[in-house]
VOLUM-237426 format. One record per residue: residue in three letters; x, y, z of N, C-alpha, C in turn. Coordinates in steps of 0.02 Angstrom, whole numbers, padded with zeros to 5 digits. Each point is the difference from the previous one (the first is absolute). Layout:
// residues N
 rest     nu     nv     nw    cau    cav    caw     cu     cv     cw
  ALA      X      Y      Z      X      Y      Z      X      Y      Z
...
// end
This chain:
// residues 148
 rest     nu     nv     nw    cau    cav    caw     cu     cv     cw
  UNK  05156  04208  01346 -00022  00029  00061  00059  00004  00048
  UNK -00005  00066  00023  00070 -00001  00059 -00025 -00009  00071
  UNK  00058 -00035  00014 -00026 -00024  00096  00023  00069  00040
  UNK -00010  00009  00042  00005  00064  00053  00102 -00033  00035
  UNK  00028  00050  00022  00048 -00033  00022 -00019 -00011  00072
  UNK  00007 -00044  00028 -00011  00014  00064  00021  00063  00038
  UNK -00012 -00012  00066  00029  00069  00026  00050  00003  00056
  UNK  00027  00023 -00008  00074 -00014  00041 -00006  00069  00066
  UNK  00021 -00025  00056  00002  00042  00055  00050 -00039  00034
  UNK  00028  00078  00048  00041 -00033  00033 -00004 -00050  00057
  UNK  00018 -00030  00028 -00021 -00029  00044 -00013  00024  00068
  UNK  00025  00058  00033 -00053  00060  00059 -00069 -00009 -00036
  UNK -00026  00040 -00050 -00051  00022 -00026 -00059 -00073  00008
  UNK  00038 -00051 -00035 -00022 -00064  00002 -00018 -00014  00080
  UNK  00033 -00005  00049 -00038  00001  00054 -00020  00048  00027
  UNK  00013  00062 -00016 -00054  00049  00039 -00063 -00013 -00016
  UNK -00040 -00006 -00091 -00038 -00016 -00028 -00040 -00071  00033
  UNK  00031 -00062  00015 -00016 -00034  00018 -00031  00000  00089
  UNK  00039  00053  00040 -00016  00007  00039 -00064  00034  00011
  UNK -00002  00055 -00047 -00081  00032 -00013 -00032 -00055 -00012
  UNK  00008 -00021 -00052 -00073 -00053 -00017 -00016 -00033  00082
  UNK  00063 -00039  00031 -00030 -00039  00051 -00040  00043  00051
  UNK  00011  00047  00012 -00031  00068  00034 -00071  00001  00001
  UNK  00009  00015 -00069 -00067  00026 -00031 -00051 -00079  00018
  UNK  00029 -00038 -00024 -00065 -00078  00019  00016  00004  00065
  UNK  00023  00002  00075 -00003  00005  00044 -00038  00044  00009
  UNK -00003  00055 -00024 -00049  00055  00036 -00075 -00026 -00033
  UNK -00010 -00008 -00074 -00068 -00043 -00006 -00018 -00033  00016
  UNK  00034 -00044  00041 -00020 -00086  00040 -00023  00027  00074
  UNK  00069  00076  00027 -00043  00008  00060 -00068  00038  00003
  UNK  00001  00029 -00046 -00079  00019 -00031 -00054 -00024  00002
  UNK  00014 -00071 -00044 -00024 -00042 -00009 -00040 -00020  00064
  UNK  00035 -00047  00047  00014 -00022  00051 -00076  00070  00068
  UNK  00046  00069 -00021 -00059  00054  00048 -00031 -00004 -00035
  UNK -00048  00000 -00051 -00074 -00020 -00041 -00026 -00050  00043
  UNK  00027 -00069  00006 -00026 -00038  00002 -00009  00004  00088
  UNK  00047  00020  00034 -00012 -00009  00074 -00050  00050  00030
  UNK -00008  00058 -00068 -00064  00049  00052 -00073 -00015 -00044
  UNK  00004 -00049 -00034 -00045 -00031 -00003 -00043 -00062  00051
  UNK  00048 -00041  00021  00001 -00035  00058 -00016  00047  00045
  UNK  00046  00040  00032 -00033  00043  00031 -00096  00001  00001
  UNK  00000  00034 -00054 -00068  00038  00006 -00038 -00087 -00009
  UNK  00007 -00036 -00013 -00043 -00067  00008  00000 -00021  00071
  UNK  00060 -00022  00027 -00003  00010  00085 -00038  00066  00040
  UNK -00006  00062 -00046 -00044  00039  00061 -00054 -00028 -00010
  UNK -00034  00004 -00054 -00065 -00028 -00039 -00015 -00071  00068
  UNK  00038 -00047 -00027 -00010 -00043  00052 -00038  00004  00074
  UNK  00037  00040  00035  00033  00039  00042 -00098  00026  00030
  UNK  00015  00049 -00034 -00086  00026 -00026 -00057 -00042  00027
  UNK  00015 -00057 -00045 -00050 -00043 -00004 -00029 -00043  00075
  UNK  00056 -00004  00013  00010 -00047  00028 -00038  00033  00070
  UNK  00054  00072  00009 -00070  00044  00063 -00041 -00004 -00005
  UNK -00033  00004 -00061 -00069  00017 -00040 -00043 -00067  00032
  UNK  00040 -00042 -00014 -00043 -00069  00043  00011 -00017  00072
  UNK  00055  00005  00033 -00013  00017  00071 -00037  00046  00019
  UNK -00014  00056 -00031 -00049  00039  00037 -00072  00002 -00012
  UNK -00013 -00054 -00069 -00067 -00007  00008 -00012 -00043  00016
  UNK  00047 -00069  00023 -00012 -00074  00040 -00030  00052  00081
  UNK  00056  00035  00030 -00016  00039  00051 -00053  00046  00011
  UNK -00038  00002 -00033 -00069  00052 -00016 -00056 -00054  00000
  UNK  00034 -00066 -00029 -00063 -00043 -00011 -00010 -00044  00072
  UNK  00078  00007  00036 -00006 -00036  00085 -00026  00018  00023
  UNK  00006  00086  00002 -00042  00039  00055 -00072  00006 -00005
  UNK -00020 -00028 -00086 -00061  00030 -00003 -00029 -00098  00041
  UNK  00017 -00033 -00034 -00027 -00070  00046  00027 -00003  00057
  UNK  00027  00044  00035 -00001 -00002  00091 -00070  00035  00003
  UNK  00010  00047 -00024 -00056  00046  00011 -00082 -00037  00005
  UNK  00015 -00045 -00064 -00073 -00015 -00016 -00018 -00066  00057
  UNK  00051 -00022 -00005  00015 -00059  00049 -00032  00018  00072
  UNK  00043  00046  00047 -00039  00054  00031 -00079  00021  00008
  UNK -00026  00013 -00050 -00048  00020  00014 -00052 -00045 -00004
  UNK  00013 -00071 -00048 -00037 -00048  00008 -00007 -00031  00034
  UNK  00065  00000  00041  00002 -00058  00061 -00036  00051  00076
  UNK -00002  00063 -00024 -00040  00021  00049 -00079  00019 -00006
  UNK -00025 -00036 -00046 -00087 -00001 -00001 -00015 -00056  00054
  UNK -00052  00020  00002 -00004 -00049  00073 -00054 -00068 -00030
  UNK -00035  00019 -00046 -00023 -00049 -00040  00023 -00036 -00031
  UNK -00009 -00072 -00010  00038 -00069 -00031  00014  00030 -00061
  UNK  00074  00002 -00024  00008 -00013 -00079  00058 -00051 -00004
  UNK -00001 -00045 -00046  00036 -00044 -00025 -00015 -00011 -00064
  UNK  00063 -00024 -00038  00021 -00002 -00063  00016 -00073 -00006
  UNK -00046 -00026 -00072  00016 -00085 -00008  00001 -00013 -00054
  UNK  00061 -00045 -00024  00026  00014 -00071 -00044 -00044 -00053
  UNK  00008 -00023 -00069 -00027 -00040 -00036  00017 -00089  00032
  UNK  00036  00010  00018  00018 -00090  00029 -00028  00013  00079
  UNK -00045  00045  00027 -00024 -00019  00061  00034  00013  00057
  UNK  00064  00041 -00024  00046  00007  00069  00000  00084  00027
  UNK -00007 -00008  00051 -00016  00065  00048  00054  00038 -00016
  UNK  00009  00058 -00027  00058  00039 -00002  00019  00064  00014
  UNK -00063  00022  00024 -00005  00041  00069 -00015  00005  00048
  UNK -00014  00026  00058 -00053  00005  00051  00023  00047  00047
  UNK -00057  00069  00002  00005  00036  00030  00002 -00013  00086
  UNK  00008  00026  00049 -00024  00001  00058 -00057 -00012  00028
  UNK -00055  00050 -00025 -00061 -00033 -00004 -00026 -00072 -00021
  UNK  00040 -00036 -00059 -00023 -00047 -00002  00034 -00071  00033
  UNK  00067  00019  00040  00003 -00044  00038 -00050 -00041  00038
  UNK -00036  00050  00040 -00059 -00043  00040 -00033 -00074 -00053
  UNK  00003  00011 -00063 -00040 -00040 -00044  00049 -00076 -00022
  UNK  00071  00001  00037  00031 -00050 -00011  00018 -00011  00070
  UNK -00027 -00036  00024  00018 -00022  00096  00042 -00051 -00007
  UNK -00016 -00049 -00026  00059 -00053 -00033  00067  00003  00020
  UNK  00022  00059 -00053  00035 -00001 -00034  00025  00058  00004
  UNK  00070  00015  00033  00021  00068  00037  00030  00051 -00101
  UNK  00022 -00049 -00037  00050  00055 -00045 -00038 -00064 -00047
  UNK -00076  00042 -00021 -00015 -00018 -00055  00017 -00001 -00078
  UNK  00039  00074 -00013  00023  00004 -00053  00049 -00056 -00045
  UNK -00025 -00012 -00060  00034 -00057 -00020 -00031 -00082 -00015
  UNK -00049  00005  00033 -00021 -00069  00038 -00058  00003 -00050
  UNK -00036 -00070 -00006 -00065  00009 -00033 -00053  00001  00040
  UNK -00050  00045 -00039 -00053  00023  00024 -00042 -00024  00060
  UNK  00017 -00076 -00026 -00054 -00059  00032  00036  00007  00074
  UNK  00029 -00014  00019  00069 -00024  00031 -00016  00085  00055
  UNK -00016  00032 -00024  00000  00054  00055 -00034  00041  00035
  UNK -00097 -00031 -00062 -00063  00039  00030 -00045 -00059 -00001
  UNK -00029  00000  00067 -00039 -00037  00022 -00076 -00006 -00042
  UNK -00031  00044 -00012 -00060  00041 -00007 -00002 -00033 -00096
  UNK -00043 -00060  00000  00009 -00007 -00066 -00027  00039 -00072
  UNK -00061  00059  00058 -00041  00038 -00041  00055  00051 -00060
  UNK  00041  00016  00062  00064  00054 -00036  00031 -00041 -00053
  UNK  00027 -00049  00007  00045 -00058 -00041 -00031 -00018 -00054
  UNK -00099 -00010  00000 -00031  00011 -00076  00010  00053 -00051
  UNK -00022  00064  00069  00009  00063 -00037  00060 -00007 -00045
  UNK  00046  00019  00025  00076  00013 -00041  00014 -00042 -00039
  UNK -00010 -00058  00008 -00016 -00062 -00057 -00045  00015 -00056
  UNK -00059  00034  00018 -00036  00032 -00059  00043  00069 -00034
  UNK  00013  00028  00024  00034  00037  00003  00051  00009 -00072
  UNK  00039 -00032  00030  00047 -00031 -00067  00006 -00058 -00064
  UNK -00068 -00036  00026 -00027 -00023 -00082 -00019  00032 -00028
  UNK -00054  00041  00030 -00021  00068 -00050  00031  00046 -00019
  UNK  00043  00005  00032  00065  00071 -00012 -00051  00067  00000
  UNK -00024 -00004  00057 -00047  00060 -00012 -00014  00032  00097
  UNK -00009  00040  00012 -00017  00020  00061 -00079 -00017  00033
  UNK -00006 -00036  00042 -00029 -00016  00052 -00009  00049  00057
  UNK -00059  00019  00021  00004  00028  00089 -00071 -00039  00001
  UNK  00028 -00008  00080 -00057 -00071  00015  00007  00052  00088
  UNK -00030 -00010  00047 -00014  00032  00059 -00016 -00071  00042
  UNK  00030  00004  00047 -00004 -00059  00063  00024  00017  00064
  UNK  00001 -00039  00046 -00004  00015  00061  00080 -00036  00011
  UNK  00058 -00010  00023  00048 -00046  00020  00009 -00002  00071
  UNK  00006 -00071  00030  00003  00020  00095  00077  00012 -00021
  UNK  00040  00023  00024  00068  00005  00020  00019 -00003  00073
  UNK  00063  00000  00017  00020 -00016  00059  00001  00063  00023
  UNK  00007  00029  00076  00021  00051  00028  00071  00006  00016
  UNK  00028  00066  00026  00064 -00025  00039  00006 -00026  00059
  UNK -00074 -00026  00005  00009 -00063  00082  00002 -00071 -00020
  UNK  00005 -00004 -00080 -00021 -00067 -00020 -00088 -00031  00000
  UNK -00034  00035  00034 -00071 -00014 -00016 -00024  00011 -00060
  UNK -00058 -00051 -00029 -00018  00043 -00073 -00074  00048  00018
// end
């Protein structure tokens, strides 16, 4: 079997040649390199995207609970909201009058902020049963002279 002779060049040729090759992998690496950065790219817009995408529906969901907030706190009839552990966690305007006590009921337990123990059964029934209650009663409340 015969071996190949090697190959003999001059030595210009030898580095011009060598200079291509390094060329040539420089230009694939910077290639390389733009693939990968307009990919990033398009993951940062994506991001980008997203990310509006949720500020503007956090901002859709503020306005809509100002809104609702708003309109509940302007019924003029008592509503308040009381959680599974008994703590007041709303209270409209209207139902201020129903905590004299206790100026910033929200937070506080139930007991602690309505006088009227008939209500305090109710809602107590209320949430053992996990079921809706309407019960009809009379409540004295205070005026804005402080008389009840």
């Amino acid at each position: 079997m015969r071996t190949a002779a090697p190959l003999r060049m001059e030595p210009m040729t030898y580095i011009a040649v060598s200079l291509f090759l390094v060329c040539i992998s420089v230009l694939a690496l910077w290639r390389v390199e733009r693939v990968r950065n307009a990919r990033l790219e398009e993951d940062l817009e994506r991001e980008r995207q997203l990310i509006k995408r949720d500020q503007d529906f956090a901002d859709q969901m503020r306005r809509r609970s100002e809104m609702l907030h708003r309109l509940v706190d302007g019924i003029d009839d008592g509503l308040f909201i009381v959680g599974p552990d008994m703590r007041v966690m709303f209270v409209n305007r209207g139902a201020q009058r129903y905590f004299p006590p206790v100026s910033q009921p929200v937070g506080r337990p139930l007991l602690e902020c309505i006088r009227d123990q008939r209500l305090v059964e109710m809602i107590g029934k209320c949430s053992q049963q996990s079921r809706r209650l309407r019960e009809d009663f009379l409540v004295a409340a205070t005026g804005d002279d402080g008389a009840a």
